[in-house]
N, C-alpha and C positions, 0 to 999 in steps of 0.2 A: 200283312206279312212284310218284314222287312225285307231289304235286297239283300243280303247277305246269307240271309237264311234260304230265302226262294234259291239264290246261285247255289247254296251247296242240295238244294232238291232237284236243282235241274243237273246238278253234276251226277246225279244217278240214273244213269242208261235206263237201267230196266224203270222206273217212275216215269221218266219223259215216254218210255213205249206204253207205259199203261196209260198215261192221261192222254194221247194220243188217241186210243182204241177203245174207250171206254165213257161212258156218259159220266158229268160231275158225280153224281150219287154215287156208282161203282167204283170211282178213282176213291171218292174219301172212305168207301169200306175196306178198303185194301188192304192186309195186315203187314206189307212191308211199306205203309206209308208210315203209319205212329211211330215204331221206332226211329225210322229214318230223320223224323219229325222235333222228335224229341231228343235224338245225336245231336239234331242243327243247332235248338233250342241250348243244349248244354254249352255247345262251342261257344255262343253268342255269350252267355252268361260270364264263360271263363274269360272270353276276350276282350270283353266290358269290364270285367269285373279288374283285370289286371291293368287294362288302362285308367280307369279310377284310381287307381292305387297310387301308382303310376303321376298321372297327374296331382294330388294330393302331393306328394312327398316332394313333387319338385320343389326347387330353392326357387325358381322363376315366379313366383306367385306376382301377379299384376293386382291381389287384391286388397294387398295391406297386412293380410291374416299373416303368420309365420305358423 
């Protein structure tokens, strides 16, 4: 798991009290884990995906490519 995604699970109170309280097994059946899981996964996606972009289009290119 990256850090990025871990930090935005552990910014969620009630997660950090369950996996606190809870053996591994019961923390990953948890049904406010998936979603939560999958919110992070989307972020990461958007926030990669626009720094690609991002990158790509810059004039700076160090590779020769235009």
């Amino acid at each position: 798991m990256n850090s990025a995604l871990k930090g935005k699970l552990l910014d969620t109170e009630l997660l950090v009290q369950q996996a606190a309280n809870n053996t591994k097994e019961q923390f990953n059946n948890l049904p406010d884990l998936m979603p939560k899981l999958i919110d992070g996964i989307m972020d990461d996606m958007t926030t990669h995906g626009s720094m690609s972009k991002q990158a790509l289009a810059s004039k700076g290119d160090t590779t020769g490519h235009s």
